[in-house]
OpenMM code with the backbone's topology and positions (N, CA, C; nanometers):
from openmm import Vec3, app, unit

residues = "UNK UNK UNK UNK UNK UNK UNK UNK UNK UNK UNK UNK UNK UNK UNK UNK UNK UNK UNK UNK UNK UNK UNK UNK UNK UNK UNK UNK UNK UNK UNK UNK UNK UNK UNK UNK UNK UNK UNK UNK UNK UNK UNK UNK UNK UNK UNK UNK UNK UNK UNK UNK UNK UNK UNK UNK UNK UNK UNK UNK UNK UNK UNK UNK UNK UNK UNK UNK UNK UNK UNK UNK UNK UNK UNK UNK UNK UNK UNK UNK UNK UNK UNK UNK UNK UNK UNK UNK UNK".split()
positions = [
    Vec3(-4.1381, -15.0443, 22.5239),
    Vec3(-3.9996, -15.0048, 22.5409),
    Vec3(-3.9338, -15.1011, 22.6394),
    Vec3(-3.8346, -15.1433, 22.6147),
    Vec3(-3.7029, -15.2270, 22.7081),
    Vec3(-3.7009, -15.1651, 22.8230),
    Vec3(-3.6990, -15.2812, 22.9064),
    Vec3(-3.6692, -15.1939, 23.0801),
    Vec3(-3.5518, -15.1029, 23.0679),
    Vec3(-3.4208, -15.1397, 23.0417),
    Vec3(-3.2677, -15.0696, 23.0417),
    Vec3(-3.3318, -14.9549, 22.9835),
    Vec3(-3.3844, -14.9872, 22.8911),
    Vec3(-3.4029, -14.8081, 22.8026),
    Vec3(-3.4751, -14.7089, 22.8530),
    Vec3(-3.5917, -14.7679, 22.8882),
    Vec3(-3.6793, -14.7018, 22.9496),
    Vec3(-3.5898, -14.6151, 23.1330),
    Vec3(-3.5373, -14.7120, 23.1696),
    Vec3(-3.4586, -14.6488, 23.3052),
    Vec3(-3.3440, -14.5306, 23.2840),
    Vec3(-3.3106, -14.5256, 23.1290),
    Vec3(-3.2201, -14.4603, 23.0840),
    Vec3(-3.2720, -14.3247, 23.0239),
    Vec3(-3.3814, -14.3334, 22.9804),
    Vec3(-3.4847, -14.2375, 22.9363),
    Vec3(-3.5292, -14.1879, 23.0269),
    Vec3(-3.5725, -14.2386, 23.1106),
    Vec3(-3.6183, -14.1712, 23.2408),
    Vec3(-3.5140, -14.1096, 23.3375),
    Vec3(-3.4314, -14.1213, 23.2576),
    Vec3(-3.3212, -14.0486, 23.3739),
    Vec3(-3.3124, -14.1444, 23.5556),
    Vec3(-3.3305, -14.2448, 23.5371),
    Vec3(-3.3240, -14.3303, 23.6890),
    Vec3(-3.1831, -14.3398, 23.7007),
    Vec3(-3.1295, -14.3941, 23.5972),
    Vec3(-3.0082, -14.4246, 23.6304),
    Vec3(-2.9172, -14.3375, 23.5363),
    Vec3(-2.7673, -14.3459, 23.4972),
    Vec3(-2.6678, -14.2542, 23.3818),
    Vec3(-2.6912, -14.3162, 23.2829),
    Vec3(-2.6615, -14.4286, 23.3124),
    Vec3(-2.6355, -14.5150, 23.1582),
    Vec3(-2.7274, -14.6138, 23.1453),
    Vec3(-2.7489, -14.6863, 23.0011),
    Vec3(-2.8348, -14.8126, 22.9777),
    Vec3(-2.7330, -14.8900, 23.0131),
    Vec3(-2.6136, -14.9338, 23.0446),
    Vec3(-2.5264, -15.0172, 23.0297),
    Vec3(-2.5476, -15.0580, 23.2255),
    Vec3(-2.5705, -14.9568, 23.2557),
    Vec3(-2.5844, -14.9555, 23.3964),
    Vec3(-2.6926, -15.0030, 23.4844),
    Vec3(-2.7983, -15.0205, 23.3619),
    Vec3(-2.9304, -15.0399, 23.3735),
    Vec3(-2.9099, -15.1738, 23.3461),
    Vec3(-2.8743, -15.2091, 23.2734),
    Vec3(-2.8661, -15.3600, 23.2159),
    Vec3(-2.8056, -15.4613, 23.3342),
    Vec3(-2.6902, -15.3662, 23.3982),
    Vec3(-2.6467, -15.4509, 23.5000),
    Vec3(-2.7191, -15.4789, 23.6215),
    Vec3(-2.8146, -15.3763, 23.6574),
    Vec3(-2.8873, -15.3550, 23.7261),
    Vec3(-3.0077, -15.4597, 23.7397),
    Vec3(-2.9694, -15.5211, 23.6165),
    Vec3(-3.1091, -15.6335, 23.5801),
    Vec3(-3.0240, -15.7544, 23.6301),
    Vec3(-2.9242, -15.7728, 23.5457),
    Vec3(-2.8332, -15.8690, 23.5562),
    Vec3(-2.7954, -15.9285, 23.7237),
    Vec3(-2.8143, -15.7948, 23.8252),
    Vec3(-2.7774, -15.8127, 23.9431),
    Vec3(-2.8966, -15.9137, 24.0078),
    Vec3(-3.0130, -15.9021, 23.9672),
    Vec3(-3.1584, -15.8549, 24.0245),
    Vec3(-3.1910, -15.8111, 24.1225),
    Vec3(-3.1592, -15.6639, 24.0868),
    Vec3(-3.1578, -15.5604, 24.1357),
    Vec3(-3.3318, -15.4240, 24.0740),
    Vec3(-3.3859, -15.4995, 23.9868),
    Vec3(-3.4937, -15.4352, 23.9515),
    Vec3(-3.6205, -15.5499, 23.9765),
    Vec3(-3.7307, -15.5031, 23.9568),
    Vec3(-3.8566, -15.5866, 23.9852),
    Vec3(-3.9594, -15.5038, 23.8595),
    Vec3(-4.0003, -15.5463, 23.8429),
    Vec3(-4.1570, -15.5311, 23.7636),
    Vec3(-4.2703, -15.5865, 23.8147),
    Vec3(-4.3398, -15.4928, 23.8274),
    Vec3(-4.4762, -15.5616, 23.9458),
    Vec3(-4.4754, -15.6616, 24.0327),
    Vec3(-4.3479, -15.6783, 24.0647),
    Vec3(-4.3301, -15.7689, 24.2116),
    Vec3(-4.2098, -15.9083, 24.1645),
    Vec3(-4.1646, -15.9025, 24.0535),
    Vec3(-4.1171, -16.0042, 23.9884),
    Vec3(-3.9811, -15.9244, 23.9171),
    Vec3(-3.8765, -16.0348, 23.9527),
    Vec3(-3.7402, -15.9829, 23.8927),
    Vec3(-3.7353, -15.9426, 23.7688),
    Vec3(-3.6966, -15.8505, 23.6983),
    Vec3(-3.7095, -15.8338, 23.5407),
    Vec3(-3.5853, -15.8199, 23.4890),
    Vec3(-3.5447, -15.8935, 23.3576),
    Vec3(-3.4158, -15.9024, 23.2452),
    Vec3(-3.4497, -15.7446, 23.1985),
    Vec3(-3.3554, -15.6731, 23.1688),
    Vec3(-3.3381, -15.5544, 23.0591),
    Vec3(-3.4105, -15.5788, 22.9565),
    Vec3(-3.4640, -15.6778, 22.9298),
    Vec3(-3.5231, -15.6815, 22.7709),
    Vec3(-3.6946, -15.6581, 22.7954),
    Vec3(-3.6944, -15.7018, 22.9276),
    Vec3(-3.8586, -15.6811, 22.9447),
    Vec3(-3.9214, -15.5361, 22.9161),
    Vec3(-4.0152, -15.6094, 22.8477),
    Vec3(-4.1118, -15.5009, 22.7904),
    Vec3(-4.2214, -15.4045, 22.8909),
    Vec3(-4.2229, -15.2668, 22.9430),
    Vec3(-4.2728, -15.1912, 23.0273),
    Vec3(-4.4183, -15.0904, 22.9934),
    Vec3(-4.5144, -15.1378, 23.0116),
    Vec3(-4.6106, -15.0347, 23.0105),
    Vec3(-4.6403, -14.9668, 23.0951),
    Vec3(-4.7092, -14.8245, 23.0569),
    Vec3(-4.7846, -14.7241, 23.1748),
    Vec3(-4.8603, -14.8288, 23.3001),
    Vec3(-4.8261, -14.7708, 23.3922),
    Vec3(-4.9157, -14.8489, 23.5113),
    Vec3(-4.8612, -14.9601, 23.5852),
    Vec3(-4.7080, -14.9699, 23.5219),
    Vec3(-4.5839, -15.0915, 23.5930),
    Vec3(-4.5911, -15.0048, 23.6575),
    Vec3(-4.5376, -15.0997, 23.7851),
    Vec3(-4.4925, -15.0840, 23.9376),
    Vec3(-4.3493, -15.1553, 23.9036),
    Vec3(-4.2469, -15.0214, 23.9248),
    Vec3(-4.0724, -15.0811, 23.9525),
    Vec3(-3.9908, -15.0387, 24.0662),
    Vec3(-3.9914, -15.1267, 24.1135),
    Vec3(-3.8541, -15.1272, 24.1953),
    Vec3(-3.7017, -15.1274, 24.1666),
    Vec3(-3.6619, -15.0287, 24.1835),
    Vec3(-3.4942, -15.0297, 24.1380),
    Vec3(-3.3985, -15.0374, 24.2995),
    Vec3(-3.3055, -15.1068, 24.2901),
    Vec3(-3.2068, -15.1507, 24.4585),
    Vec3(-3.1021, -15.0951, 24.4220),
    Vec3(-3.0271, -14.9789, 24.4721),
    Vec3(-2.9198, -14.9522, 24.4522),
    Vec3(-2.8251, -14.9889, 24.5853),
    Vec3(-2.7334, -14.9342, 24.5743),
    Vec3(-2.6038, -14.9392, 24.7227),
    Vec3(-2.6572, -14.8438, 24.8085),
    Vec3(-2.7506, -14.7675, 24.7830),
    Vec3(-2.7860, -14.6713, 24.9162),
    Vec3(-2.9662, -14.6821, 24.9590),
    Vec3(-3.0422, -14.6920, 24.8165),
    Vec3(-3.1872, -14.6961, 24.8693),
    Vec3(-3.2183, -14.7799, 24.7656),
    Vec3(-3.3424, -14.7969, 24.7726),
    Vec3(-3.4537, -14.8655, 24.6924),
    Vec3(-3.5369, -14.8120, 24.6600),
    Vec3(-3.5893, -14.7954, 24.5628),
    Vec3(-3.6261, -14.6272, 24.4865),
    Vec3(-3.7963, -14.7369, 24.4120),
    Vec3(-3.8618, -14.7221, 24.4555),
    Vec3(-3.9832, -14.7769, 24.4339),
    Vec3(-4.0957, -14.6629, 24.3348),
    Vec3(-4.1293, -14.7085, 24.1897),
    Vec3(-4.1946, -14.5820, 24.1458),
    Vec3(-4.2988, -14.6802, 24.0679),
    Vec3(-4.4128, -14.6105, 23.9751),
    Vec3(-4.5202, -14.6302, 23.9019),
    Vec3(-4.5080, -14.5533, 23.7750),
    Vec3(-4.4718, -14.6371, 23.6581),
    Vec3(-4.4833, -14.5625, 23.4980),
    Vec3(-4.5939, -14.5118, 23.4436),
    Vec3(-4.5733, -14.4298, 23.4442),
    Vec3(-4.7476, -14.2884, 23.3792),
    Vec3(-4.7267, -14.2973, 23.2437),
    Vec3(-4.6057, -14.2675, 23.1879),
    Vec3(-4.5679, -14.2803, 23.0588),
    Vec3(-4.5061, -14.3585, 23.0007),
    Vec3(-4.4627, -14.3881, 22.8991),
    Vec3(-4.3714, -14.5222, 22.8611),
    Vec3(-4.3651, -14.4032, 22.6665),
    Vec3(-4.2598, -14.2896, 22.6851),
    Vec3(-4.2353, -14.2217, 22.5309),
    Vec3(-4.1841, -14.3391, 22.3874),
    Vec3(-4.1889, -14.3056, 22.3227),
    Vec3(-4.1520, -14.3713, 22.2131),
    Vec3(-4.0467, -14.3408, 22.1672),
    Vec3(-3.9690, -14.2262, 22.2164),
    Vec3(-3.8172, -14.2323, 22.1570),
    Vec3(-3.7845, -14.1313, 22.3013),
    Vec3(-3.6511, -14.1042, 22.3100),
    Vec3(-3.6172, -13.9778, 22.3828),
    Vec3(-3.6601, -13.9069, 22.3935),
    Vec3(-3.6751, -13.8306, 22.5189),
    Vec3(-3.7345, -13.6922, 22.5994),
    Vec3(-3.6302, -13.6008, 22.6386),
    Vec3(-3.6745, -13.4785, 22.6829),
    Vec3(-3.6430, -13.3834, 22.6944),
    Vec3(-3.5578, -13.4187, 22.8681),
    Vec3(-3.5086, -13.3606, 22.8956),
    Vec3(-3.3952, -13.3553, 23.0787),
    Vec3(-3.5508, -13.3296, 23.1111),
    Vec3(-3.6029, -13.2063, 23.1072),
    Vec3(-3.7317, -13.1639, 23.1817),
    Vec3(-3.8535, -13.2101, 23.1894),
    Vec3(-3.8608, -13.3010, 23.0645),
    Vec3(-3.9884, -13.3908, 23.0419),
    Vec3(-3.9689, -13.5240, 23.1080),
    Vec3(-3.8524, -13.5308, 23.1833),
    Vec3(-3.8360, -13.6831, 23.1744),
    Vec3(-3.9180, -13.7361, 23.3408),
    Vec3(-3.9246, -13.6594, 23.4142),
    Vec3(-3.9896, -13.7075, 23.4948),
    Vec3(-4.0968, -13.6810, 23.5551),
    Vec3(-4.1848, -13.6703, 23.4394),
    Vec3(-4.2771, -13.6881, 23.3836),
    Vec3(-4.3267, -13.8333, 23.3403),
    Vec3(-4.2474, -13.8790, 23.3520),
    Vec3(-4.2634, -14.0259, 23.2725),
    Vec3(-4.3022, -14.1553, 23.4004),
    Vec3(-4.2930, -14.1123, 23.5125),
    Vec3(-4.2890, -14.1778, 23.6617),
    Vec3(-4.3145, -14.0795, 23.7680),
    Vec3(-4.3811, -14.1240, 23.8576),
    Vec3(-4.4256, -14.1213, 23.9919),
    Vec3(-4.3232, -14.2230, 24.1241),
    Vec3(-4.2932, -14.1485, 24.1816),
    Vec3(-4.2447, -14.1940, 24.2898),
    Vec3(-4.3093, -14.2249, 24.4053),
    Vec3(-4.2825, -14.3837, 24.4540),
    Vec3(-4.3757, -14.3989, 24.5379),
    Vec3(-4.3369, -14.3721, 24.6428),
    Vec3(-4.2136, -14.4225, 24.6850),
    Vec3(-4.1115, -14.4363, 24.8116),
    Vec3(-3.9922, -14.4392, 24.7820),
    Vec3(-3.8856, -14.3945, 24.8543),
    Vec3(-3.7757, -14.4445, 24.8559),
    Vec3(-3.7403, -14.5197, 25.0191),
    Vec3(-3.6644, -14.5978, 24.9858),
    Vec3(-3.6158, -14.7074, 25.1431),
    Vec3(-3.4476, -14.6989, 25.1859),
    Vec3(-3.3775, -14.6797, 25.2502),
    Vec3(-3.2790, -14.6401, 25.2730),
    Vec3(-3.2644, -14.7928, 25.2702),
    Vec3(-3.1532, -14.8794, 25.2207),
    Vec3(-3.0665, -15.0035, 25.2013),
    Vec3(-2.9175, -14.9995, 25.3051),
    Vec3(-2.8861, -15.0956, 25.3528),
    Vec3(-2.7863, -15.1585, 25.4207),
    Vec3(-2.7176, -15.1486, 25.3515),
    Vec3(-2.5461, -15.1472, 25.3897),
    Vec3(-2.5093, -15.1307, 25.2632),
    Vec3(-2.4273, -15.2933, 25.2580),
    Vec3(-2.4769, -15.4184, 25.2921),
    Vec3(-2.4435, -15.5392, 25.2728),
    Vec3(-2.4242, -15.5382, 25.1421),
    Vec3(-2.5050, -15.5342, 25.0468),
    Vec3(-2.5182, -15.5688, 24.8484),
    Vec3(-2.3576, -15.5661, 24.8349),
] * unit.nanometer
topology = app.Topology()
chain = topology.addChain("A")
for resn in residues:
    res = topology.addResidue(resn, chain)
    for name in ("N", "CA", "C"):
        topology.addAtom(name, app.Element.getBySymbol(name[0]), res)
């Protein structure tokens, strides 16, 4: 599954469109390395997402094959940390 989609499925962010920008910013990481929206995500990635307030650091358990449920969805990730961000960005 596509990073954007997958962040959108997972309920991280509202939108894929938002997700995409989010890449575009490089503002996401994949196991330690900036990642495009198009990158491909398996169980057991390590992602970092940077927003305007924290940095939301998690581990993918799941990676679904189409849409989930609001209640299933986080299920899909483990949270490792969150980091409170400056708000410089």
């Amino acid at each position: 599954m596509r990073l954007d989609k997958f962040l959108k499925v997972a309920r991280i962010v509202k939108r894929r469109t938002l997700a995409r920008e989010l890449c575009d910013d490089e503002a996401v990481t994949v196991n330690g390395l900036v990642a495009k929206a198009g990158r491909a995500v398996h169980a057991g990635d390590r992602v970092a997402v940077r927003t305007r307030r924290q940095r939301l650091h998690l581990t993918i358990l799941a990676v679904p094959e189409r849409g989930v449920r609001k209640a299933d969805a986080a299920d899909l990730y483990r949270v490792e940390r969150v980091e409170p961000v400056a708000e410089e960005w």
